[in-house]
VOGU-3710 file (C-alpha; in Angstrom, 3 decimals, decimal comma):
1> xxxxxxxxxx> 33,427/41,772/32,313  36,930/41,223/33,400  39,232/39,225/31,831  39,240/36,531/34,698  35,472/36,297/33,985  35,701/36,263/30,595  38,008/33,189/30,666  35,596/31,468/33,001  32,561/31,687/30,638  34,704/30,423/27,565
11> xxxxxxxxxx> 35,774/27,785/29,782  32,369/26,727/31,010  30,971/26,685/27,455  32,407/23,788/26,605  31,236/22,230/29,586  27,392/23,059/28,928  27,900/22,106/25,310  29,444/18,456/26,751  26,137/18,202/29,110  23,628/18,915/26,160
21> xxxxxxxxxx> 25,631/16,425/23,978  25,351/14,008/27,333  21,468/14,804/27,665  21,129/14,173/23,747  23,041/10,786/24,016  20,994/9,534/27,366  17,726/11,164/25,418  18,128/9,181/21,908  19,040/6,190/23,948  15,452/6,328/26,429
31> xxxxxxxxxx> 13,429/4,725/23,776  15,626/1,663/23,148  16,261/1,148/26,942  12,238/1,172/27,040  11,780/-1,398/24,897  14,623/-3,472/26,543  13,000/-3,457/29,748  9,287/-3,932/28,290  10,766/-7,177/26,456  12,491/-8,436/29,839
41> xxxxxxxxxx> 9,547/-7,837/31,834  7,512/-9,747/29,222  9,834/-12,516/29,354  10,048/-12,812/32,942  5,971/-12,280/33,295  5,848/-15,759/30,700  8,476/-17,692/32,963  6,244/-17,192/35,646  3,534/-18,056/33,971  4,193/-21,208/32,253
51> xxxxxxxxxx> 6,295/-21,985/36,002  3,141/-21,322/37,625  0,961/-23,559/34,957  2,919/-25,882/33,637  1,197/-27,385/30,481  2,241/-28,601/27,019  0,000/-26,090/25,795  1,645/-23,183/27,414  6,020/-23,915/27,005  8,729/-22,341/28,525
61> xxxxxxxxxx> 10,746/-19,395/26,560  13,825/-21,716/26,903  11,885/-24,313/25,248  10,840/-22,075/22,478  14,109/-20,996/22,177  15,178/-24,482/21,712  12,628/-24,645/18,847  13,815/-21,303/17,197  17,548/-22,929/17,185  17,490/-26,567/15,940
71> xxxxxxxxxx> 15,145/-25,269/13,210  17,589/-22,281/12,274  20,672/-24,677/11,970  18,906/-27,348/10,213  17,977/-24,825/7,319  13,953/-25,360/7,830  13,307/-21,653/9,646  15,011/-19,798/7,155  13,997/-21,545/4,182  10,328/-21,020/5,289
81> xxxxxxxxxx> 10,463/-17,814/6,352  11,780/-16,593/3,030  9,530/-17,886/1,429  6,632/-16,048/3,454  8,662/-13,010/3,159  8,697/-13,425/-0,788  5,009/-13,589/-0,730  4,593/-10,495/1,380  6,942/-8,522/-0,732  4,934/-9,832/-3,955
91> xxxxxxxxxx> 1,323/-8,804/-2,803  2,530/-5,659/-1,206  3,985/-4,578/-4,575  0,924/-5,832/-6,649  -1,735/-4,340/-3,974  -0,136/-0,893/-3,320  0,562/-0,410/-7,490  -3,085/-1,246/-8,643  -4,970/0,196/-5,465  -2,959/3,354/-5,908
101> xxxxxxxxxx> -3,437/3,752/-9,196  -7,360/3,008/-8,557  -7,499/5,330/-5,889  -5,754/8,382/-7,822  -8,500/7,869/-10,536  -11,418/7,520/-8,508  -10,031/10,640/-6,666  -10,029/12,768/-9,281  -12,980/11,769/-11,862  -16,179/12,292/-9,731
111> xxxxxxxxxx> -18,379/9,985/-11,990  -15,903/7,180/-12,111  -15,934/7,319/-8,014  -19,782/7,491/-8,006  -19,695/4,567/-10,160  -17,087/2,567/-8,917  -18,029/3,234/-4,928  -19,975/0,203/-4,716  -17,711/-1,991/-6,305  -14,645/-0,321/-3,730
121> xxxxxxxxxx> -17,600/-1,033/-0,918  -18,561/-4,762/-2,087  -14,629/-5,482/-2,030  -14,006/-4,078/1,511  -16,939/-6,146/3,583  -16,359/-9,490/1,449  -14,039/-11,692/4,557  -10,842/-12,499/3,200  -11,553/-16,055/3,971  -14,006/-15,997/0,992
131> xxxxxxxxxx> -11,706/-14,674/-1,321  -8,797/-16,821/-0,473  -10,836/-20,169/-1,120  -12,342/-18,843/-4,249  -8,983/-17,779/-5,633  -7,997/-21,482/-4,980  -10,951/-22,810/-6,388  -10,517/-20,821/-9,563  -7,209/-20,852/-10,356  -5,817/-23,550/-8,449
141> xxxxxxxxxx> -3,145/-24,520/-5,298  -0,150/-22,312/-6,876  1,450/-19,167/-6,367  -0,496/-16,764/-8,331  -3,447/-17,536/-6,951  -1,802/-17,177/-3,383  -0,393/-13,615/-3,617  -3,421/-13,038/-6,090  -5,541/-13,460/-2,902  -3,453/-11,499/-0,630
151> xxxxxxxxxx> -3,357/-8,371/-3,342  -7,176/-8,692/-4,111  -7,795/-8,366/-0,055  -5,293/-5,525/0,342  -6,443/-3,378/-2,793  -10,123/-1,877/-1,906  -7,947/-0,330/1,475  -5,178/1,288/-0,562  -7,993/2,401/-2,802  -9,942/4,219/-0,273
161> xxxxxxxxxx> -6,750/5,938/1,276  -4,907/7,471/-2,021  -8,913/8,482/-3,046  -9,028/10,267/0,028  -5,260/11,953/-0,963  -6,874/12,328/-4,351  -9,365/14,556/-3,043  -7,131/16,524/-1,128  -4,718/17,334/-4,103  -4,351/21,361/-4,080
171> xxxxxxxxxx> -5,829/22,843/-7,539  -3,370/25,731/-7,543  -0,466/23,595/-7,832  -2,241/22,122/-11,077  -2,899/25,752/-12,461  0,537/26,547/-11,989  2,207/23,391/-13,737  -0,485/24,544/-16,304  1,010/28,052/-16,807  4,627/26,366/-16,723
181> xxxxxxxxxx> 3,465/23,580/-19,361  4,964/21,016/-17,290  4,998/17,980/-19,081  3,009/14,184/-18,179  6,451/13,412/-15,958  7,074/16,509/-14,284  3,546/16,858/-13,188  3,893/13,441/-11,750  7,206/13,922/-9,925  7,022/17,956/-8,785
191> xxxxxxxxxx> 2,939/17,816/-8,277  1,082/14,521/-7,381  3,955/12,245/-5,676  4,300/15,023/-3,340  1,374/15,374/-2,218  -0,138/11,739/-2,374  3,277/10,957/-0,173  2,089/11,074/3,082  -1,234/8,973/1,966  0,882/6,193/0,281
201> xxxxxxxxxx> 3,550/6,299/3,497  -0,104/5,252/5,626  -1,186/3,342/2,736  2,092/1,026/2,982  2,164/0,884/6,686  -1,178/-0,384/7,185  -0,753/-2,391/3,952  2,241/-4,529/5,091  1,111/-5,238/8,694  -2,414/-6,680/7,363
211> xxxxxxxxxx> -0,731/-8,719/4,303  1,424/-10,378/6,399  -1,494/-11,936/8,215  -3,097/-12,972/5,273  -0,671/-14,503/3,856  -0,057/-16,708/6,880  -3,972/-17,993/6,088  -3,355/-18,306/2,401  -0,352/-20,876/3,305  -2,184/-22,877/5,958
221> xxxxxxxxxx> -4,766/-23,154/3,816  -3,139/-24,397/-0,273  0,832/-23,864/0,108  3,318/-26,610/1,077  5,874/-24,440/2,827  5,655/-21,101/4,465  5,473/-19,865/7,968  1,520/-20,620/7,579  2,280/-23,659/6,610  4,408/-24,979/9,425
231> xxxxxxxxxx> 2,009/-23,624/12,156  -0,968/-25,985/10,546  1,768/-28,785/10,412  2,683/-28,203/14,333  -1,021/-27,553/15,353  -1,584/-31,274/13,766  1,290/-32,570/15,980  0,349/-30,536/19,095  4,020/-29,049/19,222  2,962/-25,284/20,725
241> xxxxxxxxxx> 6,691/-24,608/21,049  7,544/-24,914/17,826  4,251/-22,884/16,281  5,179/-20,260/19,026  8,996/-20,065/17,448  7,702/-19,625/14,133  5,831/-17,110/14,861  8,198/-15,186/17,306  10,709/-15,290/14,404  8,455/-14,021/12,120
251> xxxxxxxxxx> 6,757/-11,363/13,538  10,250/-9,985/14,643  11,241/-10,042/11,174  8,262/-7,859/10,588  9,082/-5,669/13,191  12,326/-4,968/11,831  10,685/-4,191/8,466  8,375/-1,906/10,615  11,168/0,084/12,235  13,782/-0,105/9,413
261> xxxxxxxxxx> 11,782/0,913/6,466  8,490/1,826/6,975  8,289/4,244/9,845  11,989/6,268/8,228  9,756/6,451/5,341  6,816/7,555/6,967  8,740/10,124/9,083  10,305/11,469/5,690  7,138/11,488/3,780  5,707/13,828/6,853
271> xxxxxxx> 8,383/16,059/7,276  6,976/18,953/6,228  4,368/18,694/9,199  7,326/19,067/11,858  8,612/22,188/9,668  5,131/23,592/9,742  4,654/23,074/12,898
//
């Protein structure tokens, strides 16, 4: 190669190196473009709508929107949707502790699973509707008996998934921590957390987006505040703008939990798939 050539080539590398980095950049940026266009198009698709049919039942977006910002600067949005939030958070930590720890058990003693099953069966067809009045009934209108609910309905799921990662645990890695006398804590952190990861990441994912929904129920039906509990008091009133703000507001919240916590923890807790593979 001459050296006229030569200088050509280092001078087009940078080039091609600036037009991957511009491909990477326009690449990375596809899927939030996507969504922007998805959310216009549904927002234009519900002006039309509610232009075409114009009801009380079936508001504008502006109106909505209206909703969303009188009740934001008054304090009565936030105030309410923390407090849902708080009631998530508390279930989700109550139902994903116990039903792991159920699951692991029932994964790895064979009798207490044959003996348990039905119990782990009974709890999974009985509607959550059921348990959410008897909780009430029993314990009373307070909050223990609300997230008590919640956790009870979530439980039999998270059991059934970390049984099933249980199950799956790898005996060799037991022999070896065996031979290495690894101690209660070690066997824990280097053995079973590893590989029950990926079974508590889908554990927690379906866990939070079915709590959430429950605990909307639990509020409509025995709490005084709450996101549940505004959408019974705006059904009562007829006020569809308002019930549709609340529930915009908090199902975005959700969404952010969705794409800020639990899917980077699902992608790290799988990581070793996209390595494999």
């Amino acid at each position: 190669m001459s050296v006229e050539q030569n200088g050509l080539a280092h001078r087009a590398e940078p080039s091609t190196a600036a037009g991957r980095r511009g491909r990477g950049i326009v690449s990375s940026m596809a899927p939030a473009i996507t969504v922007i266009v998805s959310l216009v198009a549904l927002y234009l698709l519900w002006t039309v709508a509610a232009t075409l049919w114009p009801s009380r039942a079936f508001p504008q977006p502006h109106q909505v929107w209206a909703v969303l910002v009188k009740d934001t600067v008054n304090g009565e949005l936030p105030y309410n949707l923390a407090i849902t939030l708080g009631r998530v958070i508390a279930a989700f930590v109550v139902a994903m502790t116990i039903g792991s720890v159920i699951g692991i058990l029932l994964g790895i003693s064979r009798r207490a699973d044959q003996f348990f099953n039905p119990w782990v069966i009974l709890f999974l067809n009985i509607p959550a509707l059921v348990i959410i009045v008897l909780a009430y009934i029993w314990f009373g209108l307070n909050e223990v008996a609300a997230i008590g609910a919640v956790a009870v309905n979530k439980i039999p799921n998270v059991v059934v998934t970390m049984r099933e990662g249980a199950r799956a645990l790898d005996p060799r890695y037991g022999e070896m921590a065996t031979v290495y006398r690894f101690s209660a804590l070690d066997r824990l952190r280097h053995i079973l957390l590893p590989q029950l990861q990926p079974y508590f990441a889908a554990a927690a994912r379906s866990g939070i987006a079915l709590i959430w929904k429950i605990v909307l129920v639990v509020e409509l039906l025995g709490r005084s505040n709450g996101v549940g509990f505004q959408i019974h008091l705006y059904f009562q009133l007829f006020d569809v703008a308002a019930i549709l703000a609340y529930t915009l507001a908090f199902v975005a919240i959700m969404l952010l939990i969705e794409l800020l916590l639990v899917q980077p923890f699902e992608r790290h807790a799988t990581r070793w798939r996209r390595r494999a593979a």
